[in-house]
C-alpha positions as a Markdown table, in Angstrom:
| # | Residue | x | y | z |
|---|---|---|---|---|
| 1 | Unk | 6.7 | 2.1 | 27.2 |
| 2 | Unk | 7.3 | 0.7 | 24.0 |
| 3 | Unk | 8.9 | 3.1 | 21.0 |
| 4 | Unk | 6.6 | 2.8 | 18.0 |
| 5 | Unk | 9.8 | 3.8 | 15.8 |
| 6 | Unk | 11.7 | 0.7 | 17.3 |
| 7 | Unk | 8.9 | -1.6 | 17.3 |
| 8 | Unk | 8.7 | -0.8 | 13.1 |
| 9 | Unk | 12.5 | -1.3 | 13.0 |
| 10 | Unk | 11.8 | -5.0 | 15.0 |
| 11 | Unk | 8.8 | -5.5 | 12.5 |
| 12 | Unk | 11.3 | -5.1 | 9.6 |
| 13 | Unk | 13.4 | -7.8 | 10.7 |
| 14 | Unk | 10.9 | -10.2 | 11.0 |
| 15 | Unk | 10.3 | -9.6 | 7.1 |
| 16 | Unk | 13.5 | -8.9 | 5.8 |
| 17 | Unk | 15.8 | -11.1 | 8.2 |
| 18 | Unk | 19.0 | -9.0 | 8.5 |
| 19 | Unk | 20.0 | -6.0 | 10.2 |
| 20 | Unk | 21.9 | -4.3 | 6.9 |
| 21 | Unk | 18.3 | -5.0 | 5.1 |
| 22 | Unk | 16.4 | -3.2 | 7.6 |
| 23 | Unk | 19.5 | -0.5 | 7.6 |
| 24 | Unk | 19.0 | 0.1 | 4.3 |
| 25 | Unk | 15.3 | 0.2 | 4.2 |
| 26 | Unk | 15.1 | 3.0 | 6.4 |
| 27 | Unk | 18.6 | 5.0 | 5.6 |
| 28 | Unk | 20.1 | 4.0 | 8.4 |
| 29 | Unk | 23.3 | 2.5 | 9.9 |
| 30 | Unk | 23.5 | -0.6 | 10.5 |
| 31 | Unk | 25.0 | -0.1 | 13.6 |
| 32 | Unk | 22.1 | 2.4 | 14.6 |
| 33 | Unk | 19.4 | 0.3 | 13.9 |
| 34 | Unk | 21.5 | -2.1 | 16.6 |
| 35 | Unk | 21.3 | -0.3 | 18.9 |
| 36 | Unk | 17.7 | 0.9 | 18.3 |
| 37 | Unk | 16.6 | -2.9 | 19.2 |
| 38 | Unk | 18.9 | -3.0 | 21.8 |
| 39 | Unk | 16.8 | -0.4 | 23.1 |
| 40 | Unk | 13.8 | -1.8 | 22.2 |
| 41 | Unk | 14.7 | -5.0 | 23.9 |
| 42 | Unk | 15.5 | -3.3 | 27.4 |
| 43 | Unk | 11.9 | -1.5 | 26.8 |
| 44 | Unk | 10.3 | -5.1 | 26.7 |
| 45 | Unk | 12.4 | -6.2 | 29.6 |
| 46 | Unk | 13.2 | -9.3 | 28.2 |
| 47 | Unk | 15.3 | -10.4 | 25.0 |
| 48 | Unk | 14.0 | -10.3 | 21.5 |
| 49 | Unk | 17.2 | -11.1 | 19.7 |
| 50 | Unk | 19.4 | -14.2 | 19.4 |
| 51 | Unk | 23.1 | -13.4 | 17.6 |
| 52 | Unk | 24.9 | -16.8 | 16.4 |
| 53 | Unk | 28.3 | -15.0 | 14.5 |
| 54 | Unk | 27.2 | -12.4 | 12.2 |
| 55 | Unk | 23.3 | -13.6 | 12.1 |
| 56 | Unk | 20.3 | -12.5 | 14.1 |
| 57 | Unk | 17.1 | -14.3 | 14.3 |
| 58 | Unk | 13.8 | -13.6 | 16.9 |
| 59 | Unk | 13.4 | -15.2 | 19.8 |
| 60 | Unk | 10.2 | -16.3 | 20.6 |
| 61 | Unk | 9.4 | -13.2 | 22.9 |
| 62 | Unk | 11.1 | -10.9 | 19.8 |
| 63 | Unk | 8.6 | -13.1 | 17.3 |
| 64 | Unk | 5.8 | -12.5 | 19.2 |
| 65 | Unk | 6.1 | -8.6 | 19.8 |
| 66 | Unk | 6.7 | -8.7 | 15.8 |
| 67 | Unk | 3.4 | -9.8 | 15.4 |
| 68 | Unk | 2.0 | -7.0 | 17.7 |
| 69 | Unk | 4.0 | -4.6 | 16.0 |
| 70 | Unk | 1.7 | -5.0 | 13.0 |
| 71 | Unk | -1.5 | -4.7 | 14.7 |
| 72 | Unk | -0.3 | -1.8 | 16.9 |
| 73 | Unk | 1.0 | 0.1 | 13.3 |
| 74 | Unk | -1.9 | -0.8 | 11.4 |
| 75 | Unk | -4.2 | 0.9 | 14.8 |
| 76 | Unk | -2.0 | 4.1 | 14.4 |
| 77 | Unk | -3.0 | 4.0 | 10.7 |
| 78 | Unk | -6.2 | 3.5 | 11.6 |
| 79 | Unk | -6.3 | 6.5 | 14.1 |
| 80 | Unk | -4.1 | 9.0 | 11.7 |
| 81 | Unk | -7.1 | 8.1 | 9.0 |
| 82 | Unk | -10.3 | 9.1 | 11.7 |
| 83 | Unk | -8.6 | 12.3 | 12.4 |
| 84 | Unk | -8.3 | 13.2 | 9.0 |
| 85 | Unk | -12.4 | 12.0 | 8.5 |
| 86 | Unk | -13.1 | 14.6 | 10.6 |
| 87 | Unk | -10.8 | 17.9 | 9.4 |
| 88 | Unk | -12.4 | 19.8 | 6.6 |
| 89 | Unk | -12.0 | 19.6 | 3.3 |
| 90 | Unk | -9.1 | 17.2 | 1.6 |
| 91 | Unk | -6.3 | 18.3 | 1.8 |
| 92 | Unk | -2.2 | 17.7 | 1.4 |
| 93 | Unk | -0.4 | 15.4 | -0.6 |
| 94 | Unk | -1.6 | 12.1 | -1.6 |
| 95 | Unk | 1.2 | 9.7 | -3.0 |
| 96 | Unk | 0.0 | 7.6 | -5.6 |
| 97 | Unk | 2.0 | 4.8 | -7.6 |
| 98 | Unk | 0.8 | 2.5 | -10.3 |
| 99 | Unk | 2.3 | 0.4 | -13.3 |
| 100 | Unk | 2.9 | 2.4 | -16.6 |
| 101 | Unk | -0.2 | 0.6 | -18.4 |
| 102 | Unk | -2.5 | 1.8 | -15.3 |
| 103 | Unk | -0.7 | 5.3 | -15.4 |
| 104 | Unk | -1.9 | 5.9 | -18.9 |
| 105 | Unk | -5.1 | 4.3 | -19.1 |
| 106 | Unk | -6.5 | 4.9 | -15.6 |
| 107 | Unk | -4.7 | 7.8 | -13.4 |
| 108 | Unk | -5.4 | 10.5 | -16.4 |
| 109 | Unk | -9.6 | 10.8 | -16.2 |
| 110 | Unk | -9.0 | 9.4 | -12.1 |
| 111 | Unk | -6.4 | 12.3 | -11.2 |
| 112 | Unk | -8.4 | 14.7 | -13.3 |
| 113 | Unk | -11.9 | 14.0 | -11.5 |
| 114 | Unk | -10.1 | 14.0 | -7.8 |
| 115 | Unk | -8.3 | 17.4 | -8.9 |
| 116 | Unk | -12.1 | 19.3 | -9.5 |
| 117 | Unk | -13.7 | 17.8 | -6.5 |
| 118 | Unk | -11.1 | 18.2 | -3.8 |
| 119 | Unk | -8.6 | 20.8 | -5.1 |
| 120 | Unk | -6.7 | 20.7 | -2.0 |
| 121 | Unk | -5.0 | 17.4 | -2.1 |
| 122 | Unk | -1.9 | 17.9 | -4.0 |
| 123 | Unk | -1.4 | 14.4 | -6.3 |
| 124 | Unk | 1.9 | 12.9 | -7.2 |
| 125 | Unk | 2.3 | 9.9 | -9.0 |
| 126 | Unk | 5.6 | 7.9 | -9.6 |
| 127 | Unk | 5.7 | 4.8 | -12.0 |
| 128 | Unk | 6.6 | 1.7 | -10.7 |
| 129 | Unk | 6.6 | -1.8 | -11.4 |
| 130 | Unk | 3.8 | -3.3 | -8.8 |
| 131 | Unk | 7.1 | -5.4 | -7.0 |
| 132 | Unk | 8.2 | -2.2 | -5.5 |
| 133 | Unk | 4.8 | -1.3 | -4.5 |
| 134 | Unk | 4.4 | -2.9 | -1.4 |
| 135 | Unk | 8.3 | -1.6 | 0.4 |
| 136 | Unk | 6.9 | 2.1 | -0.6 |
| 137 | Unk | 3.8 | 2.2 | 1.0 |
| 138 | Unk | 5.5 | 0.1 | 3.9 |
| 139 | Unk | 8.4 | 3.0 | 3.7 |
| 140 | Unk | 5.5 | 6.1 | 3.7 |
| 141 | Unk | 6.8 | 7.0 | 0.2 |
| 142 | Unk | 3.5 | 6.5 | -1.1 |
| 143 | Unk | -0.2 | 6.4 | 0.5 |
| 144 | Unk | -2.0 | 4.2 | -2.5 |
| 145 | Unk | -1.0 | 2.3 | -4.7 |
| 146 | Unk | -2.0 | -0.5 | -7.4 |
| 147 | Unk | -0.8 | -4.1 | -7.4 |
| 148 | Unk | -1.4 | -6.9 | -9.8 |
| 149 | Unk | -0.7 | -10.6 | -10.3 |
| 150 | Unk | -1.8 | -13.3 | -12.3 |
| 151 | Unk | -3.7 | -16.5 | -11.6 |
| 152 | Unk | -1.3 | -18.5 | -13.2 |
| 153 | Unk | 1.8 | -16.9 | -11.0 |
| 154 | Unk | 0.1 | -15.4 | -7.9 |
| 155 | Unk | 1.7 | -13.0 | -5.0 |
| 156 | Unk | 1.9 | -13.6 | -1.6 |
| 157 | Unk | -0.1 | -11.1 | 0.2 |
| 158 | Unk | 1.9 | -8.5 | 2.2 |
| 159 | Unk | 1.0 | -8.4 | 5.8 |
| 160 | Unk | 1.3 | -4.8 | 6.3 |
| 161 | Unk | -0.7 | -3.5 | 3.8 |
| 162 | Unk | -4.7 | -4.0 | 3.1 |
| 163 | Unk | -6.0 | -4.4 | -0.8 |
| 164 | Unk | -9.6 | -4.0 | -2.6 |
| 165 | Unk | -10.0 | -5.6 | -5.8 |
| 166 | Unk | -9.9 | -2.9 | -8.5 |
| 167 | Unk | -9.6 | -4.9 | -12.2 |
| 168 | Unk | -9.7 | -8.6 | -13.8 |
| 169 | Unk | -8.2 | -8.5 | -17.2 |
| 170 | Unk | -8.6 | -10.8 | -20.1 |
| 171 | Unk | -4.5 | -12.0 | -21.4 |
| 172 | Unk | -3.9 | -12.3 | -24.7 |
| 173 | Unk | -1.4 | -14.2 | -27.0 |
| 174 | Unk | -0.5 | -11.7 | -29.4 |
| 175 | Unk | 0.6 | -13.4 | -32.6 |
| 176 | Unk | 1.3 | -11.9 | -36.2 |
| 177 | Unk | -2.3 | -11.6 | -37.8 |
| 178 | Unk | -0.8 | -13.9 | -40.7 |
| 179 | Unk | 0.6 | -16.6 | -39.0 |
| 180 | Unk | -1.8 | -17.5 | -35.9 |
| 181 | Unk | -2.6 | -20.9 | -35.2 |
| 182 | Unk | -5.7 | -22.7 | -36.5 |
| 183 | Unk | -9.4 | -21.8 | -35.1 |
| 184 | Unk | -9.7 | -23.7 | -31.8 |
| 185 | Unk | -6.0 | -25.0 | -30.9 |
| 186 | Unk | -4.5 | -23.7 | -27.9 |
| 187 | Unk | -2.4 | -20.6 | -28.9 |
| 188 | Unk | 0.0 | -21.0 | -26.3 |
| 189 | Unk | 0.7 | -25.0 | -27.2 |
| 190 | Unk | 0.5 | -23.8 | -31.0 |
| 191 | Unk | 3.2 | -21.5 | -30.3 |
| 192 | Unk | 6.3 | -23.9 | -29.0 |
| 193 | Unk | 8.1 | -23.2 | -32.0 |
| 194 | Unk | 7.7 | -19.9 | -32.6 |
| 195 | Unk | 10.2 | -17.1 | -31.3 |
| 196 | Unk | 8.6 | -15.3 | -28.2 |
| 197 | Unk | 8.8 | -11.7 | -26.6 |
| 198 | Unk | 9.1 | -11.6 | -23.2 |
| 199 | Unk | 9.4 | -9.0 | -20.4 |
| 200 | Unk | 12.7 | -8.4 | -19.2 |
| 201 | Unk | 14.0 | -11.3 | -16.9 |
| 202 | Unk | 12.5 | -11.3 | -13.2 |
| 203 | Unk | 9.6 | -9.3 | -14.0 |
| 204 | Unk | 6.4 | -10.9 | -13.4 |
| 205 | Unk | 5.3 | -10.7 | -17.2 |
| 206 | Unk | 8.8 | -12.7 | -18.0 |
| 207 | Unk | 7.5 | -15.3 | -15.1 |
| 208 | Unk | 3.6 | -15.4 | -16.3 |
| 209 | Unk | 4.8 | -16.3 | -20.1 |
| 210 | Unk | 7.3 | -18.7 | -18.9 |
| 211 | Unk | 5.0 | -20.6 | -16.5 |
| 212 | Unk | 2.3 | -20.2 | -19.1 |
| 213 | Unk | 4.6 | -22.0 | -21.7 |
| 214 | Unk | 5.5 | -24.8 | -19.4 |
| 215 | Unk | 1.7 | -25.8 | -18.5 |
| 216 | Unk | 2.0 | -26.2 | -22.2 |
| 217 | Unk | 4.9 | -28.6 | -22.1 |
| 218 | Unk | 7.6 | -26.5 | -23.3 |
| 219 | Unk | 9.8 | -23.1 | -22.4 |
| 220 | Unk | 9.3 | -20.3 | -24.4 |
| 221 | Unk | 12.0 | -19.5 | -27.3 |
| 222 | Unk | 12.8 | -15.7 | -26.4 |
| 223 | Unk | 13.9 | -13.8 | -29.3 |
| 224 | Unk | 13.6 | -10.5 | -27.8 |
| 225 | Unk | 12.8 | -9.2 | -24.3 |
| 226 | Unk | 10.6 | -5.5 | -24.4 |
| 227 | Unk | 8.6 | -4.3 | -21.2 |
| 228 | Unk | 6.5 | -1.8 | -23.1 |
| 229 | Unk | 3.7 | -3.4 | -24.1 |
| 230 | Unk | 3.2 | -0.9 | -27.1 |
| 231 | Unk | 6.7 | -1.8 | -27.7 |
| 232 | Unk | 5.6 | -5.8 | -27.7 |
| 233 | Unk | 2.9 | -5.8 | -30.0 |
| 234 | Unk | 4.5 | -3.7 | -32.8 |
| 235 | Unk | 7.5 | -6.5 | -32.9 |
| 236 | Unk | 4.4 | -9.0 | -33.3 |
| 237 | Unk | 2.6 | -7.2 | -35.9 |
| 238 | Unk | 5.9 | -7.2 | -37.5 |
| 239 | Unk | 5.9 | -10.6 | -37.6 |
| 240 | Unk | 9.3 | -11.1 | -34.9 |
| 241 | Unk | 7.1 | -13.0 | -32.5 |
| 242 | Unk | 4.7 | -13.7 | -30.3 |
| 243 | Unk | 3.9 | -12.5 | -26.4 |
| 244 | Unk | 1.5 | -12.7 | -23.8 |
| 245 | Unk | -0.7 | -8.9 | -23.3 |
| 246 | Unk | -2.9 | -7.9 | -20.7 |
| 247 | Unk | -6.2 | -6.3 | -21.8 |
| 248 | Unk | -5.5 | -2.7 | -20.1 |
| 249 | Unk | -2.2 | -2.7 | -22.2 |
| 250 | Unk | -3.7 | -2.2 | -25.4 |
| 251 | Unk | -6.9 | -1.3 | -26.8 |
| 252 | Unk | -6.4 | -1.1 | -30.5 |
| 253 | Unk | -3.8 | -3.7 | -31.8 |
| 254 | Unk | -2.1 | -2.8 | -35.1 |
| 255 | Unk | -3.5 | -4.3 | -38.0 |
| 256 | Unk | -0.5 | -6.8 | -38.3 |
| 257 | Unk | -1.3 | -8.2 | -34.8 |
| 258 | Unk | -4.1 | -10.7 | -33.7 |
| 259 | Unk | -4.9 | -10.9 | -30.0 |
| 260 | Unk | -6.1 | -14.2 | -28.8 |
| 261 | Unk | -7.7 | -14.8 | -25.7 |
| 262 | Unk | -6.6 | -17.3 | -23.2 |
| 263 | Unk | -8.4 | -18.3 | -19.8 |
| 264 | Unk | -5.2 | -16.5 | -17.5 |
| 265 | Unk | -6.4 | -13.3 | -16.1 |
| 266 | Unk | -4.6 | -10.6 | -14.7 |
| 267 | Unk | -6.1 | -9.6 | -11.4 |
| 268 | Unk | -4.9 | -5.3 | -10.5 |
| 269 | Unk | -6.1 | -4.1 | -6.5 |
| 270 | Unk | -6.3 | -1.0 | -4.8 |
| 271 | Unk | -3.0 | -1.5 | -2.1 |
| 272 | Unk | -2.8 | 0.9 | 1.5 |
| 273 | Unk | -1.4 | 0.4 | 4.8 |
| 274 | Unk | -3.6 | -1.2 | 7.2 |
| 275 | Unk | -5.8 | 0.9 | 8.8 |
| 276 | Unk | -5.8 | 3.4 | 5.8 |
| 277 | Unk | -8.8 | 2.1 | 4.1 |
| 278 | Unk | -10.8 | 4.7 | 5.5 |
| 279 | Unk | -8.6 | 7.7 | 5.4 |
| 280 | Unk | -10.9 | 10.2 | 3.1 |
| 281 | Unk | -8.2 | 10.6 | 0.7 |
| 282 | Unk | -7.8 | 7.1 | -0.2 |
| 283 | Unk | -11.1 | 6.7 | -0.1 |
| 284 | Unk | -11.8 | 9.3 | -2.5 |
| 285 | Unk | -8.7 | 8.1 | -5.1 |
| 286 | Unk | -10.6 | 4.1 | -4.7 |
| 287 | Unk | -13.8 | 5.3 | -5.7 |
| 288 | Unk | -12.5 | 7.3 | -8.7 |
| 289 | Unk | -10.6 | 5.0 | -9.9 |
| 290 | Unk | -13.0 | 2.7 | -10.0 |
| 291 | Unk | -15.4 | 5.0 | -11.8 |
| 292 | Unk | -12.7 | 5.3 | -14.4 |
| 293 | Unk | -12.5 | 1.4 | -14.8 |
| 294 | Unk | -16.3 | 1.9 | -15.4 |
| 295 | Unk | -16.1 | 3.9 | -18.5 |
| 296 | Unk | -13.1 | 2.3 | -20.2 |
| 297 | Unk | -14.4 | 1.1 | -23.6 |
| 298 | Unk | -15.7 | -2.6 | -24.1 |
| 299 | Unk | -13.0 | -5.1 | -23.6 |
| 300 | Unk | -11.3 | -6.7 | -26.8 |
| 301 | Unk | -12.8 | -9.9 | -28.6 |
């Protein structure tokens, strides 16, 4: 019989690629997790490992149960989530973890409605940026959670979890309300010589603004770097640049900022572990955050 534990340790590797990786995804040693697989390959009865000096790779038998690791997680998921359809009443802790613009715009009026109807389920929210998303719900640190990309930069899908479109934003250029460019020109191409604020380097806002300045033929002159969006638009509106912000960020720009639209959307979805989409709990946070999507105001012309 194949251990479940050891089959998510052999899963790992076939993301991550190394041993100390998948070590230090689950707090373990690295020479533990060794000799978990070893296990694990004496379970298959055949060997799922090939070691070339201090590198390990699958071989095809280890690629192969890999693959069936994720559909035989993603069926416990699914089996953990019927059982809890049936119980009583919602109830325990539901993990939730969302980017800072979605905490304060969205979680407040969803958490509040989920608290009346099932007072049992005890929330917890953490703040993240969506990239570390994906490794908590993989790591059970979290049950739900809310990614986002953009069309202009997209994300690979993670194999391991499921997602439900939740929200498709309008971007904005956000440019000093004195100083935008002229009716009708591009405002990103109308911007190459102006100084730019951009999210902190290797965040996916930094990336967006970068690739959206080089479809324009040029890279973006960064005067400042700022990850709070409220933070962003009151260096525009004081006239120290200009930066790209998503609709949910902000819904009443100072009065020294303009906020132009361009045709780059940000796309936010719901993100579980396979097999969770029907666990009551994470059905019950998905349909109340999307009734709180519902009732936010009119978006921004």
């Amino acid at each position: 019989m194949l251990d479940v534990r050891r089959l998510h340790l052999l899963r790992d590797l076939a993301r991550l690629g190394t041993i100390a990786a998948v070590a230090g995804m689950h707090r373990y040693t690295p020479s533990a997790v060794s000799q978990q697989l070893a296990t694990l390959e004496r379970e298959a009865g055949t060997p799922l490992l090939e070691r070339t000096g201090r590198r390990v790779t699958l071989t095809p038998a280890g690629r192969v149960l890999a693959e069936h690791a994720e559909a035989v997680l993603a069926a416990l998921e699914e089996a953990g989530s019927a059982v809890a359809a049936v119980a009583r009443g919602l109830s325990g802790p539901l993990r939730i973890g969302a980017y800072p613009t979605a905490v304060r715009a969205l979680l407040p009026a969803t958490l509040a409605a989920l608290g009346r109807r099932h007072p049992g389920l005890e929330l917890r929210v953490d703040e993240l940026d969506p990239a570390l998303v994906p490794a908590a719900l993989r790591e059970r640190r979290l049950d739900v959670g809310l990614l986002h990309d953009y069309d202009a930069v997209p994300v690979r899908p993670d194999p391991a979890l499921d997602t439900t479109p939740l929200l498709d934003e309008t971007v904005y250029l956000a440019v000093p309300a004195a100083d935008g460019p002229p009716p009708g020109e591009d405002p990103v191409r109308a911007s190459r010589d102006r100084p730019w604020i951009l999210g902190s380097p290797g965040t996916l806002c930094h990336t967006v603004a970068v690739e959206l300045g080089r479809r324009a033929g040029y890279a973006p002159r960064a005067r400042h770097h700022a990850d709070d969006f409220a933070t962003v638009v009151a260096l525009v509106a004081a006239g120290l640049g200009v930066a790209i912000v998503p609709e949910l960020a902000i819904e009443h720009p100072p009065a020294g900022a303009r906020l132009l639209p361009l045709p780059t959307r940000r796309r936010t979805r719901i993100a579980y572990r396979k097999g969770a989409a029907d666990h009551p709990a994470v059905a019950a946070f998905t349909a109340e955050i999307r009734t709180a999507v519902a009732a936010r105001p009119a978006p921004l012309h």
